[in-house]
N, C-alpha and C positions, 0 to 999 in steps of 0.2 A: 385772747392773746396768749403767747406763749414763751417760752425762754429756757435755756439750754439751765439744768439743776443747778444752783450756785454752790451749794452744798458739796456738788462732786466735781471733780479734779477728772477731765476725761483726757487721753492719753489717745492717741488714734493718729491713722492717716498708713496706716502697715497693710499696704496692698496684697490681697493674691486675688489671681482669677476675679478680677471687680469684685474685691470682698475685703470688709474694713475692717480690722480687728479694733476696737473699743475696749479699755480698760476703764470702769469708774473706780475708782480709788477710795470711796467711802463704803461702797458695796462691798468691793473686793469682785465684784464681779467681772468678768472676759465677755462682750459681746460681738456677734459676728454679721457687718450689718453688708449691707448692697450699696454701692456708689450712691444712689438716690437718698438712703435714709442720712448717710455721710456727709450731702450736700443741705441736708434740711439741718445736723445738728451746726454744721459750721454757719448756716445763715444765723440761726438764732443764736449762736451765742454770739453774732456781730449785734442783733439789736431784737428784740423781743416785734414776735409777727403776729396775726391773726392767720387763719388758716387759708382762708381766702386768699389775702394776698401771696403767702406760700407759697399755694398751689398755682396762682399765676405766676406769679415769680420760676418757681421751677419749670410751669411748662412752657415759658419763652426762652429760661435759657437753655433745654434740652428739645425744643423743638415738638412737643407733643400738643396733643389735642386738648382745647380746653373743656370739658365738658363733666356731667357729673358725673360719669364713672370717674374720674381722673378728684372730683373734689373727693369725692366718698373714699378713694383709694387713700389722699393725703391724709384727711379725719382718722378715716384706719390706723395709718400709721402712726401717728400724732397720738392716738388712743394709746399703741403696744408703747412707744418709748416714755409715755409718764407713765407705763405699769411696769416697766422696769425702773424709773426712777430717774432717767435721762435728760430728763424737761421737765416741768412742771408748771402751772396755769399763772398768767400773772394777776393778781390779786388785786382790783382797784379802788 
């Protein structure tokens, strides 16, 4: 399971070109993410996911292929934004 960082205070939704600029405010860091990563941090910070359902979740509502390139791509992702500090695992 997973969950948008409690710790950080994120600041987003500043469109260009499908591209979301990200402020966490405990980092001080500026990230600059892709519509897709944008749709995963606003799910999770509505309620903590498993990656699985994530990944079904985002690909009914964008219309893509459910398959394991598509899980492996979410994990991926899920991987870079707790290594910047974005999400973090929920601990049970």
């Amino acid at each position: 399971m997973w969950k948008t960082n409690l710790a950080c205070i994120l600041y987003h939704h500043r469109f260009f070109d499908d591209q979301i600029v990200i402020f966490n405010a405990i980092s001080g860091q500026t990230h600059i993410v892709n519509q897709l990563c944008g749709d995963v941090l606003e799910l999770l910070q509505q309620c903590p996911l498993n990656s699985d359902c994530l990944a079904k979740e985002l690909a009914q509502v964008n219309n893509f292929c459910l398959d394991n390139d598509w899980f492996s791509y979410i994990e991926s992702m899920l991987a870079d934004l707790d290594k910047v500090g974005l999400i973090e695992p929920v601990m049970s």
